[in-house]
VONUFI-971298 format. One record per residue (C-alpha): residue in three letters; z, x, y. Coordinates in nm, 4 decimals. Example, Ala and Ser with C-alpha at 12.3 -4.5 7.8 and 13.67 -1.06 7.14 Angstrom:
residues 2
marpa lumlum ala; Z 0.7800; X 1.2300; Y -0.4500
marpa lumlum ser; Z 0.7140; X 1.3670; Y -0.1060
This chain:
residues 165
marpa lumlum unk; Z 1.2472; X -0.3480; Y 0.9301
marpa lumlum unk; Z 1.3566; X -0.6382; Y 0.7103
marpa lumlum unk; Z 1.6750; X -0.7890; Y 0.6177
marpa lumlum unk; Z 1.5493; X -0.8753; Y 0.2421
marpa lumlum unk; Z 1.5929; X -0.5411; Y 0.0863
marpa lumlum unk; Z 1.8363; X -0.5815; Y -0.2213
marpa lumlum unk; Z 1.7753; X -0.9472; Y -0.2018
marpa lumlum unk; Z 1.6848; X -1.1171; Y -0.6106
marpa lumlum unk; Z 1.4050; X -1.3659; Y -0.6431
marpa lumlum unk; Z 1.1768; X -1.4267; Y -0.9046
marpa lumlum unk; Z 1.0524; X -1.1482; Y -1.1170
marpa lumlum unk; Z 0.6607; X -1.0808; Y -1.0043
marpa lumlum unk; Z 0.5830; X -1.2408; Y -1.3864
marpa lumlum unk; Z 0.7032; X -1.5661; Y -1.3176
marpa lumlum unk; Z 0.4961; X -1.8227; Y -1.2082
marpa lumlum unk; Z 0.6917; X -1.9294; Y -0.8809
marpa lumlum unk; Z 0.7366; X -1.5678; Y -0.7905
marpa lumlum unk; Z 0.4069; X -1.5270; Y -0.5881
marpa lumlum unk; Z 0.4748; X -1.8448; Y -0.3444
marpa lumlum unk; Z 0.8285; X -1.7284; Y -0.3054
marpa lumlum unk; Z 0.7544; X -1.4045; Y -0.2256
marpa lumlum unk; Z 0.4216; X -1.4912; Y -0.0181
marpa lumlum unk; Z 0.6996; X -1.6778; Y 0.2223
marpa lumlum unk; Z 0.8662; X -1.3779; Y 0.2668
marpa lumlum unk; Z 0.6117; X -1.1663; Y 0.3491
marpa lumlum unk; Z 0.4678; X -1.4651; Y 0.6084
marpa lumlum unk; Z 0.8571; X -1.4455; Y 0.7523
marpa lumlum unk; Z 0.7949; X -1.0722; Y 0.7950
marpa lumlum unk; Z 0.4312; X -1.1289; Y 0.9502
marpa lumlum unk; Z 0.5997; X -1.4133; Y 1.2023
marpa lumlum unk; Z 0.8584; X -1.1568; Y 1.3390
marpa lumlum unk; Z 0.5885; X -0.9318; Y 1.4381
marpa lumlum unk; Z 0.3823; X -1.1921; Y 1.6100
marpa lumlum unk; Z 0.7202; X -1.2486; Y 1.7771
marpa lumlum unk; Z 0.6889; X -0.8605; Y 1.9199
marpa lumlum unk; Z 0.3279; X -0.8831; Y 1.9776
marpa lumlum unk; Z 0.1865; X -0.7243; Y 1.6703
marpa lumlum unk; Z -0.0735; X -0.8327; Y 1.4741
marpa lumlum unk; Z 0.0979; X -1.0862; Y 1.2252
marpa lumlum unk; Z 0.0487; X -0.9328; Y 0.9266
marpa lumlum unk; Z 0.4003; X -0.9026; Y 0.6943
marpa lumlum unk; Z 0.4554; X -0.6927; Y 0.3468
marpa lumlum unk; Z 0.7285; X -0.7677; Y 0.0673
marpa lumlum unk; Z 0.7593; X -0.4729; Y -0.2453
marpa lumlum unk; Z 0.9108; X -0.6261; Y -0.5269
marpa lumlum unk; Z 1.0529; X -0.4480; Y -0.8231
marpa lumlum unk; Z 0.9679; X -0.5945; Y -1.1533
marpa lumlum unk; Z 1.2983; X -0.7668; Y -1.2288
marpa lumlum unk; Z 1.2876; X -0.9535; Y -0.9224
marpa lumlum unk; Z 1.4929; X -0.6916; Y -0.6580
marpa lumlum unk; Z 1.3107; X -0.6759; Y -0.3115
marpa lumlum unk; Z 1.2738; X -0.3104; Y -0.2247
marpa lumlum unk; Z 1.1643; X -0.2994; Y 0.1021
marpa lumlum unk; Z 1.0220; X -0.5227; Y 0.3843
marpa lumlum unk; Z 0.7955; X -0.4751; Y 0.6809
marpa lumlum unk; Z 0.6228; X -0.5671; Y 0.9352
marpa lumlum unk; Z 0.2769; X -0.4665; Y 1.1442
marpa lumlum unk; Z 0.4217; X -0.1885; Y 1.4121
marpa lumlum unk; Z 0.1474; X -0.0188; Y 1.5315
marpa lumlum unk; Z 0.1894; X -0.0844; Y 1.8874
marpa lumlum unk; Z 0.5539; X -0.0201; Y 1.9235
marpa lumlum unk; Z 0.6197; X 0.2544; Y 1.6666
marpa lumlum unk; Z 0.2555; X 0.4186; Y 1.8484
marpa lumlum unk; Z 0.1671; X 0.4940; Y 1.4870
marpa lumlum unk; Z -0.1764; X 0.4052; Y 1.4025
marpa lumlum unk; Z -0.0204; X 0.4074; Y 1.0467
marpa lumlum unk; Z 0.2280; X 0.2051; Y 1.0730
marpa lumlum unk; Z 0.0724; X -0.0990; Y 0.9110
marpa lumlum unk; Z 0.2878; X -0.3405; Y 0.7462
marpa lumlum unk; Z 0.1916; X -0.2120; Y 0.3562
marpa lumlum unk; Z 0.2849; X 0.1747; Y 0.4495
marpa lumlum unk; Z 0.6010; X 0.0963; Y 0.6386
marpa lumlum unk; Z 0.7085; X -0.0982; Y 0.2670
marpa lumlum unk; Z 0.6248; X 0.1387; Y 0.0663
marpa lumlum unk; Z 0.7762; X 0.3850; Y 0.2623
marpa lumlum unk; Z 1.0891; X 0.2507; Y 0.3117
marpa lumlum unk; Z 1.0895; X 0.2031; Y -0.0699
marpa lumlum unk; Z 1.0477; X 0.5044; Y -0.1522
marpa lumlum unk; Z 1.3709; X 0.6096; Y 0.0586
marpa lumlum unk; Z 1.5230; X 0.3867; Y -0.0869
marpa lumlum unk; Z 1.4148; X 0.5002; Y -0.4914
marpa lumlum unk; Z 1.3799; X 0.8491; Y -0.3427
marpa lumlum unk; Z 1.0590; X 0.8164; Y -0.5095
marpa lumlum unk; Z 0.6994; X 0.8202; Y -0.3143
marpa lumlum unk; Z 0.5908; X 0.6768; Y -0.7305
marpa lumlum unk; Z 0.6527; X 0.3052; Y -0.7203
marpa lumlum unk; Z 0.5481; X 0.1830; Y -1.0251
marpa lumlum unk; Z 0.5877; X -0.1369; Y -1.1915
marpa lumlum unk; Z 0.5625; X -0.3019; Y -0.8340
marpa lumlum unk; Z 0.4641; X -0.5902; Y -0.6725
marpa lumlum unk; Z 0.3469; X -0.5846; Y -0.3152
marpa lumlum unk; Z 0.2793; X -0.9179; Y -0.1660
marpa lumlum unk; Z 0.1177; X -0.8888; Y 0.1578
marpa lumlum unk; Z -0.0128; X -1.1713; Y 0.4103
marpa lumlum unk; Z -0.3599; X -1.0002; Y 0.4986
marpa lumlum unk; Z -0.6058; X -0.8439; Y 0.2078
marpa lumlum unk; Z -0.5101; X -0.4625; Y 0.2890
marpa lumlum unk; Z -0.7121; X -0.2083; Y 0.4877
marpa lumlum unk; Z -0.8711; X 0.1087; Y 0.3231
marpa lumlum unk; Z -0.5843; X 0.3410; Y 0.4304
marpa lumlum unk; Z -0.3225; X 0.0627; Y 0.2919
marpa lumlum unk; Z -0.5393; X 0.0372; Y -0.0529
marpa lumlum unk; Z -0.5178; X 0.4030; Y -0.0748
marpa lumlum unk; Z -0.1754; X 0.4175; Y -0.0517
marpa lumlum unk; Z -0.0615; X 0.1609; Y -0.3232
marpa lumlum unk; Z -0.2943; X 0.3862; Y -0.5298
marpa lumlum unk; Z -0.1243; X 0.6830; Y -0.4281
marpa lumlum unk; Z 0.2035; X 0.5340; Y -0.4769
marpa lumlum unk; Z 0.1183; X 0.3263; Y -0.8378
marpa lumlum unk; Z 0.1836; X 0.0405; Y -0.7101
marpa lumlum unk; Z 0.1246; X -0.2202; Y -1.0492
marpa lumlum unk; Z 0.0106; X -0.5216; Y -0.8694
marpa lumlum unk; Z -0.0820; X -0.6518; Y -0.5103
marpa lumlum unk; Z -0.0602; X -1.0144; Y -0.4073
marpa lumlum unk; Z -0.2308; X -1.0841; Y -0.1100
marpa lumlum unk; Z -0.2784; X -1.4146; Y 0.1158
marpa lumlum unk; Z -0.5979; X -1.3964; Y 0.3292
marpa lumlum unk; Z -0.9304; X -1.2031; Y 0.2809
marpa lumlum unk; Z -1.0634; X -0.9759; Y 0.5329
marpa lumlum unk; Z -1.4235; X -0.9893; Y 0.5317
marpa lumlum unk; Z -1.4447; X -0.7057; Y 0.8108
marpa lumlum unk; Z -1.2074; X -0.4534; Y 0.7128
marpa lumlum unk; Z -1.0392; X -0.5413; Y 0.3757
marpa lumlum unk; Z -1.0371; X -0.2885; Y 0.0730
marpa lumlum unk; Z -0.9659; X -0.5143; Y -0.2388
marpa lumlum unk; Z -1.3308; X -0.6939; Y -0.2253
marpa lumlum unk; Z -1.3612; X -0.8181; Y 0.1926
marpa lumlum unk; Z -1.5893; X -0.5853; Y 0.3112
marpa lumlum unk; Z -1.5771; X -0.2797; Y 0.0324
marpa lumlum unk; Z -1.3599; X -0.3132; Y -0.3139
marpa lumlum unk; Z -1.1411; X 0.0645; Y -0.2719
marpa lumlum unk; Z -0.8758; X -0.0330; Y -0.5561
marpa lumlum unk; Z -1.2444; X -0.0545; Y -0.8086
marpa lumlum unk; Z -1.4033; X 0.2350; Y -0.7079
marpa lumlum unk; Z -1.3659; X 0.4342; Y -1.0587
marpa lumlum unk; Z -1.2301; X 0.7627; Y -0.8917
marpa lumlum unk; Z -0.9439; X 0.6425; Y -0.9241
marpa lumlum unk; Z -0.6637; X 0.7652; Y -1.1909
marpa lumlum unk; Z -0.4595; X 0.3862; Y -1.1067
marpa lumlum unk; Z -0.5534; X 0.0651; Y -1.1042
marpa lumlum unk; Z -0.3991; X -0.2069; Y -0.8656
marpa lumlum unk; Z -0.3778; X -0.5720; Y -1.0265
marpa lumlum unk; Z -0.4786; X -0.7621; Y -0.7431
marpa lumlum unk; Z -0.4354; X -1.1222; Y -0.6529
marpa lumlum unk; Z -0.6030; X -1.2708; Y -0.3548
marpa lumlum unk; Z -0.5210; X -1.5885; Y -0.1729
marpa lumlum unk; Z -0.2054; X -1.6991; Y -0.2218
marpa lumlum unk; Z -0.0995; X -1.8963; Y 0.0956
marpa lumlum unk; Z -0.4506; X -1.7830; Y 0.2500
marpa lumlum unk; Z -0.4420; X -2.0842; Y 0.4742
marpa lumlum unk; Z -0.0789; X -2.0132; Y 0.6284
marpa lumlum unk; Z -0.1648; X -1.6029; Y 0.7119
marpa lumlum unk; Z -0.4822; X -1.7084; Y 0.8108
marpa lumlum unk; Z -0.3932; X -1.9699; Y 1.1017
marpa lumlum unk; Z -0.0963; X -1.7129; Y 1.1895
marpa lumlum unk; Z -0.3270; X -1.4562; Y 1.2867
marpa lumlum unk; Z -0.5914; X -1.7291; Y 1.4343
marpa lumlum unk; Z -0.3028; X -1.8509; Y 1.6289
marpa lumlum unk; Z -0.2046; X -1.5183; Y 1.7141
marpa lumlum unk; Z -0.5409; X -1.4297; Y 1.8354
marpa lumlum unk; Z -0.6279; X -1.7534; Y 2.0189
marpa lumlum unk; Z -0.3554; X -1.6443; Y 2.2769
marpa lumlum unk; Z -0.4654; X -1.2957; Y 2.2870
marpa lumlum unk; Z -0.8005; X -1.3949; Y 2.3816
marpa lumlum unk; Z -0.6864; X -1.6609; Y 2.6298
């Protein structure tokens, strides 16, 4: 998946953390435009800083409709903690998650998500419905949209463009 797990940046509470770690996740969301996935790229960050796991979008060659770039993080974290409970975590992500992403972080108590680009059709944190608010839930997700929205958003433009071509 990625080469960043282990690696020590800033702590999610700084205030450089959330471009650092945006960059990473955009690095993440290039390599699978490189292998003709949807570029869409997912950092987990510990709260001291420690990069847990890394991902990319992998749908098309794992053949795992799940295999989005938020679950394979937070699964590969959770080998690595031996925990599926991750909390006090940050997961930066390039594209405002879908509903079965959203769920997940739920599921796995994830404290915060940082996301780059809204999704009006199909995003869960306020695009098209607002999952992480709906007050069913026993966890809430921090959430904080747009950081590098332009960059994610004219990869996956970009991305598209040629698709479509």
């Amino acid at each position: 998946m990625g080469d960043l797990t282990g690696e020590v940046g800033p702590a999610p509470e700084h205030a450089e953390a959330h471009e650092y770690w945006m960059g990473r996740a955009l690095e993440q969301a290039a390599r699978a435009a490189e292998l003709d996935e949807v570029p869409v790229g997912a950092v987990l960050v510990a709260a001291d800083g420690t990069c847990l796991a890394a991902a990319h979008n992998a749908p098309i060659g794992e053949h795992d409709a799940s295999a989005h770039a938020e679950i394979r993080a937070l699964r590969a974290a959770g080998q690595r903690v031996e925990n599926y409970r991750l909390p006090g975590t940050t997961l930066y992500v390039t594209l405002e998650p879908c509903s079965m992403c959203a769920g997940a972080m739920v599921h796995a108590r994830v404290a915060r998500l940082v996301y780059g680009a809204s999704d009006p059709r199909t995003g869960a944190a306020g695009g098209a419905i607002d999952l992480f608010g709906h007050p069913a839930h026993n966890h809430r997700v921090v959430i904080h949209g747009g950081v590098r929205a332009e960059s994610s958003a004219e990869m996956l433009r970009a991305f598209f463009r040629v698709r479509r071509a």
